[in-house]
N, C-alpha and C positions, 0 to 999 in steps of 0.2 A: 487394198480394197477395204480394210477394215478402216482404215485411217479417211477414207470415202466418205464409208457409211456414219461415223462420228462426224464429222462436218457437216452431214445433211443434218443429222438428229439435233447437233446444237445449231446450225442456222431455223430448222423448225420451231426450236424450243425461243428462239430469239423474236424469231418471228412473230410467237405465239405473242409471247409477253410484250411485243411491242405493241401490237394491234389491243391487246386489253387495257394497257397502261393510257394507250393514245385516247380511246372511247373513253375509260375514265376522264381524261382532262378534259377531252374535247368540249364541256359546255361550260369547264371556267377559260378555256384559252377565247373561246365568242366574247363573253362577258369582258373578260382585259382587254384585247382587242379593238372590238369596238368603241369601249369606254377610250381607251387610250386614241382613238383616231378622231374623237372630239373631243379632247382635250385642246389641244392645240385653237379650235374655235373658242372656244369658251376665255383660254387664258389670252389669247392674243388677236387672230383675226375679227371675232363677234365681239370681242371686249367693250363694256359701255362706254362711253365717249362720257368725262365728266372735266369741267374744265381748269377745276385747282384739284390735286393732289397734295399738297403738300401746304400747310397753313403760313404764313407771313407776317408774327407780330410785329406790332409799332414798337419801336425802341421807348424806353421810360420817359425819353425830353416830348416825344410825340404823344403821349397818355401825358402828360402832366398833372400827376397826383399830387393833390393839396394837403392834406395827409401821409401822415409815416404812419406803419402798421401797431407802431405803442400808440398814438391817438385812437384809432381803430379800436381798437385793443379794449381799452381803458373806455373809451363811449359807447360800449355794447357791455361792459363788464365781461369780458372775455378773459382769463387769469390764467387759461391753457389751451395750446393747440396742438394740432399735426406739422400744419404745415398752411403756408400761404404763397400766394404769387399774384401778381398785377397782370389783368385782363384787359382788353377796349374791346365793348361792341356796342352797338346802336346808339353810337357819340357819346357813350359815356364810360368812365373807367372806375374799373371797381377792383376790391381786393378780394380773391379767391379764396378762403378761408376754407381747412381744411380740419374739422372740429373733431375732439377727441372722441366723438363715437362716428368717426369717420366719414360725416355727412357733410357737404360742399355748403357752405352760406358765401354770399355775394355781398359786400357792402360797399355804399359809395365814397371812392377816394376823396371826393369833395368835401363834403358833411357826414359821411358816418353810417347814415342812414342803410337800414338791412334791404334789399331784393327781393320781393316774394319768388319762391319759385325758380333762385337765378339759378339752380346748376341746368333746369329745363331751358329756360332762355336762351341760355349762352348753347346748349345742345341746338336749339334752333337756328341759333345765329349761326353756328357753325357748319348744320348742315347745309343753309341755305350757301355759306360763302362758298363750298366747295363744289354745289352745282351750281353756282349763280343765278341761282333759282329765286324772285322773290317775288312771284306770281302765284304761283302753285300753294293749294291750301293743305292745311296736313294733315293727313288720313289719320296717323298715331303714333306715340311718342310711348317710347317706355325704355326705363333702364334693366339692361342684360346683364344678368352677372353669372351667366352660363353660357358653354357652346349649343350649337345646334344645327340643325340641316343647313340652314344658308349664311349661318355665322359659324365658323368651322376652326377646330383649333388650329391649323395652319395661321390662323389671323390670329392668334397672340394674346391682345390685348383684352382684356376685364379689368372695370366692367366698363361698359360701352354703351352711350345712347344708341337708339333705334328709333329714327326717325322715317317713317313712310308718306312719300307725298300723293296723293291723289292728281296723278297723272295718266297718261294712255300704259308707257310704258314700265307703271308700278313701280317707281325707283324705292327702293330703301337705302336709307346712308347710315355707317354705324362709324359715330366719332367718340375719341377719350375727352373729354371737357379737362381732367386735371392735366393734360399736356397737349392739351390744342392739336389734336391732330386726329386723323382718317385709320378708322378701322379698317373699311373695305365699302363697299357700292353694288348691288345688283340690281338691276332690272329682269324682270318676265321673265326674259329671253334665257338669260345666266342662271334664274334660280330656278329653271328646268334642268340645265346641262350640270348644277350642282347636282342635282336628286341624282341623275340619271349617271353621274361619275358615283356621286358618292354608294351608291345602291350596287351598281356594276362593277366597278374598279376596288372600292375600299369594303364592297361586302357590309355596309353600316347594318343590313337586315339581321346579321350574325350577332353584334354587340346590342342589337334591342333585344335580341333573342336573349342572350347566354352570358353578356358581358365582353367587357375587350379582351381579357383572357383567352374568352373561348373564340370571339373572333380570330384572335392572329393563329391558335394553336392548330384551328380549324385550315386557314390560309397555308399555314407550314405544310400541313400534311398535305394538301393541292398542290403546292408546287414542289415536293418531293416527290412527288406520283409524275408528275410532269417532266422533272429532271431525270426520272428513270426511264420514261417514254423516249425522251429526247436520247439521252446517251443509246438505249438501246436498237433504238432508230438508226445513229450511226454507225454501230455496231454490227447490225444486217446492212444495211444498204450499203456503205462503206467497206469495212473488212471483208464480205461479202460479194465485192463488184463482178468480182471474178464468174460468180455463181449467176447471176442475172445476167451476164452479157453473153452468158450459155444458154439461157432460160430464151432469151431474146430474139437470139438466129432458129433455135427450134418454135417459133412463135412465126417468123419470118417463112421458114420453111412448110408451115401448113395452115398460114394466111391467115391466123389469128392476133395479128399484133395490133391491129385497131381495135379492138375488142378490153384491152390493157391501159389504152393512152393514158386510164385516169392514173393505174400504177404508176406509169412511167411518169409522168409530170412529178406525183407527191415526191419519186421518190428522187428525180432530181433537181427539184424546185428544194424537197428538204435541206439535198446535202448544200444546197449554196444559202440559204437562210440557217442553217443548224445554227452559225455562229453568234449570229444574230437573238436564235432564241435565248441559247447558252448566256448572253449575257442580259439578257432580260431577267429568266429564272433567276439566276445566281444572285444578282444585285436586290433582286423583290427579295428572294428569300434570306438573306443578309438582313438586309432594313428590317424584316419582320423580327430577324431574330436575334437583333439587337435592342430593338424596342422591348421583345417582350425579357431580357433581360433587365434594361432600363427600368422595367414595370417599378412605382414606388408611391407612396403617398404624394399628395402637391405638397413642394415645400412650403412652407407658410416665409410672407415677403417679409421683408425687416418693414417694422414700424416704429416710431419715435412719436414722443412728447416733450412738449415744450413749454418751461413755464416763463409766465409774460416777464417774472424776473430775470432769465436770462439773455432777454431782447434790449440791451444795455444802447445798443449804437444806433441812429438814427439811420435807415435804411435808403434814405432820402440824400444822405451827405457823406456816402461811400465815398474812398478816394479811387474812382472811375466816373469817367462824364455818362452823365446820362444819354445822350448821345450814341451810345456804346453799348447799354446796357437793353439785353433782347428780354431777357427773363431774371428774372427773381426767386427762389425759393430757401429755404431752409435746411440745413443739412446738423444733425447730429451726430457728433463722432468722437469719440478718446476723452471722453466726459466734458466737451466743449461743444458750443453751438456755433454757428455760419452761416451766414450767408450766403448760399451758392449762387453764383451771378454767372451766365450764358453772354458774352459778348457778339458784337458784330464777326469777330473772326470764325465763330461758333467753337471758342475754348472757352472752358470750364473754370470759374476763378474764387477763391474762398476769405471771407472776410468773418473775421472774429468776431461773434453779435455784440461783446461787450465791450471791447478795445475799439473795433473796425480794423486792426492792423490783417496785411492781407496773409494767410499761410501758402509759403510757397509751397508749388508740388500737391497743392490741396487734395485735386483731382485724382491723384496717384494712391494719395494717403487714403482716403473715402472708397474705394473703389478697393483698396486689400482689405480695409475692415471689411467691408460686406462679405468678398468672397471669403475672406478667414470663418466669418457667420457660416454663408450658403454651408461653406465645405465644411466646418465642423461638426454639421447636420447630417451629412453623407457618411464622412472619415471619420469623424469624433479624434482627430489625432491634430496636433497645431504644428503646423510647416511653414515656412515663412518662403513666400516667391521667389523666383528668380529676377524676374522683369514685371513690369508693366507698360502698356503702350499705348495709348488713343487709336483709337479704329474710327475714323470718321467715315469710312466707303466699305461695300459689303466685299467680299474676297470670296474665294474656294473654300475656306473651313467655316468662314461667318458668313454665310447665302444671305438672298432674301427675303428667304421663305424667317427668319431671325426680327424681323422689321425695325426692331431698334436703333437706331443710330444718333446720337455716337454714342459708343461704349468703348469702354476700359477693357483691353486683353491684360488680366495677371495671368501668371505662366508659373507654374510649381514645377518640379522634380516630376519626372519621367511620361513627359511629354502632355502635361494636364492643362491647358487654358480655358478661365474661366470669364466668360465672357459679360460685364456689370453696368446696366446703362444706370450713372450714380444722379442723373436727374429724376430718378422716379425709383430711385434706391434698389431698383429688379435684378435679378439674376436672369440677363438674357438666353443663355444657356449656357453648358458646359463642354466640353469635348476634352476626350481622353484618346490614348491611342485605339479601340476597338470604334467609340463615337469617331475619331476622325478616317480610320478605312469605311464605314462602311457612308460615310458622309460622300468620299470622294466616289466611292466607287458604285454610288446612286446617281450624283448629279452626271458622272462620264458615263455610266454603262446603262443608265435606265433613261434616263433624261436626253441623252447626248451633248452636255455642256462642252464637250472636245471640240462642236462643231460652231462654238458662241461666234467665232471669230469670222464665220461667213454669213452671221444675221442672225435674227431669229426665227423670220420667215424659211431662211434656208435649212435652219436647223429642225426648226417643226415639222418642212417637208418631207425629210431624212428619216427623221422619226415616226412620221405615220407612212410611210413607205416600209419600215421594217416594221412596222403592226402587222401593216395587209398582206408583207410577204409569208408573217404568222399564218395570220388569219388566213389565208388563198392552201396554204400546205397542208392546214389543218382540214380544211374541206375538202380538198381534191382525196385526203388522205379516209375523211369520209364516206366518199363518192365508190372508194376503192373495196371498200369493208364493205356498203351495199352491194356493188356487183359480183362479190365474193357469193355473198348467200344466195 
């Protein structure tokens, strides 16, 4: 008897705290929920329709520059730089000049002659390429060298023009001019579903508020309050069953069991969705609570200078056909200059600026100094790699959400890959063993990347299926707490 009465007192006591824990959550489980069930619109069914992604320079024989970057050089009295690289838009080809106070000048490969204005041009030229827009007038132009509501640091890259055309459907295109290529693209449509995820989903009103600190700590405690709703939930309804299938025949027996339905649904709709939540929670609050470990100043990027003495070899008379040759840039490294040159196969090839002779393995060499840089910043301790490997395609530990490509994987001692795209000298990110669980166990257990292999559509339908089946248990489990009182 006694043994009874304890079983009643802690299924009450269970009971009690689950029904409080639950009302707590219940109005951030709406907010995820929701947000999470238009997600899937915004990243893939409603996505705006734009018809290049991906930019496609003319190889150097097709640009035909009349000039080597030492003439350049020398006919502007230019004596230092960052960096350069060969451009073509609106029929004409110019050299990208990237000045030691880190501001972009245009000059013509022809004659010489400066560009007013070119890092703007070529941001126009380039947004137009990628909608193939060249009707459309433009609202406004400005360079970003910050995130924001609808430039989000998921996209990467700074800084980044911000091109708005005055159109119906208010496109803005944000491109990098120093590597020709596509930040991201929204219309109206998308930079509603941004607000309305990032407000809802990532709580952004917490970080205007308190900072990101207080955002994620804030998050933490939410979904710890949730995980204990959740376990405790199983705890009564589950260990429990015994107890309500008692509860149920005396319900039967004096014709109140309609009166219950809502009980009954929450509480076995719960127990077939619990798994579902369990790995929602768990992997949200993982990600948060590695991030807020991760928390750190921004690294500052490697930067170089270059003096026009040590531009010896004519960039014009590489021994690679031009033909082959997609891009051009400069690379500093081991107190030597190079020429980094991007070929048609899109491998990475290194040329002496003084000799020209080519260094083999260039790619491999350029790509440890950096991460020896990044990491020395971190570790402050010098360890020399294991491996290095070209990553030209994204994988399970280097996603998309990384947008880099190609990068250099170096790989250190106890399981550290650091991952380096050596064309724009960045440190695309890094992962260690806590960075790569809690990597995997976002894109499988939050995302459902397990299910890539049967679409995206089928995987998105998957996933907002187990929102609603959230979202429907959380209500019904509402419905149930109002008929209570």
């Amino acid at each position: 008897m006694e043994i009874k009465t304890q079983q009643k007192t802690a299924h009450k006591n269970f009971y009690k705290w689950h029904r409080i824990l639950g009302l707590i959550s219940l109005i951030p489980v709406i907010f995820w929920t929701i947000s999470g069930l238009c997600h899937p619109f915004m990243s893939n069914w409603f996505r705006p329709f734009i018809p290049q992604e991906v930019f496609k320079p003319l190889t150097q024989q097709q640009m035909s520059p009349g000039l080597s970057v030492q003439q350049v050089m020398d006919k502007n009295h230019i004596g230092r730089l960052r960096n350069f690289s060969l451009v073509n838009f609106n029929k004409q080809t110019y050299y990208q000049v990237l000045n030691t106070d880190s501001m972009y000048n245009y000059y013509s490969a022809t004659n010489g002659a400066l560009l007013p204005n070119g890092n703007r041009q070529y941001a126009i030229y380039l947004a137009r390429y990628f909608t193939q827009d060249s009707i459309s007038t433009i609202r406004s132009i400005e360079l970003q060298k910050s995130f924001d509501g609808n430039y989000q640091p998921i996209n990467r890259l700074l800084p980044v023009w911000k091109i708005s055309f005055n159109r119906p459907d208010g496109m803005d295109i944000y491109v990098e001019t120093s590597q020709s290529r596509l930040g991201t693209f929204n219309n109206n449509f998308r930079k509603t579903f941004l607000w309305v995820f990032k407000q809802f989903h990532n709580w952004q009103f917490l970080a205007d508020a308190g900072g990101e600190t207080f955002r994620i700590v804030v998050l933490l405690i939410v979904i710890t309050v949730m995980l204990f709703s959740l376990l405790s939930g199983i705890i009564v309804y589950g260990l429990f069953w015994k107890r309500f299938k008692q509860i149920r025949q005396k319900q039967k027996q004096n014709g109140s069991e309609k009166k219950r339905l809502t009980h009954r649904f929450h509480r076995q709709l719960g127990l077939i969705v619990s798994f579902v939540m369990l790995t929602f929670v768990v992997s949200g609050g993982f990600h948060l609570w590695v991030k807020l470990c991760n928390q750190q100043p921004e690294m500052k990027a490697y930067e170089q200078i270059v003096d026009r003495a040590n531009l010896q070899a004519d960039n014009l008379k590489l021994s690679i056909a031009d033909s082959l040759i997609r891009r051009i840039n400069i690379a500093k490294f081991n107190k030597h200059v190079y020429y980094q040159v991007l070929d048609a196969k899109k491998q990475i090839r290194y040329f002496e600026a003084t000799s020209g002779n080519e260094l083999p393995d260039g790619d491999a060499e350029f790509a440890f100094y950096l991460s020896s840089l990044y990491r020395n910043n971190i570790a402050r301790e010098a360890v020399k790699p294991i491996n290095t490997e070209p990553v030209k395609q994204f994988t399970n530990e280097y996603g998309f959400i990384n947008k880099r490509l190609p990068v250099v994987k170096v790989s250190y001692p106890k399981n550290e890959d650091w991952y380096i795209e050596t064309t724009s000298a960045k440190l695309a990110t890094k992962v260690a063993g806590l960075d790569r669980a809690e990597g995997l166990s976002f894109i499988f257990l939050h995302k459902y990347f397990g299910m890539a292999w049967a679409g995206k559509n089928v995987r998105d339908i998957l996933s907002m299926l187990a929102a609603a089946g959230v979202l429907i248990v959380s209500l019904f489990g509402l419905a149930a707490f109002i008929k209570n009182k």
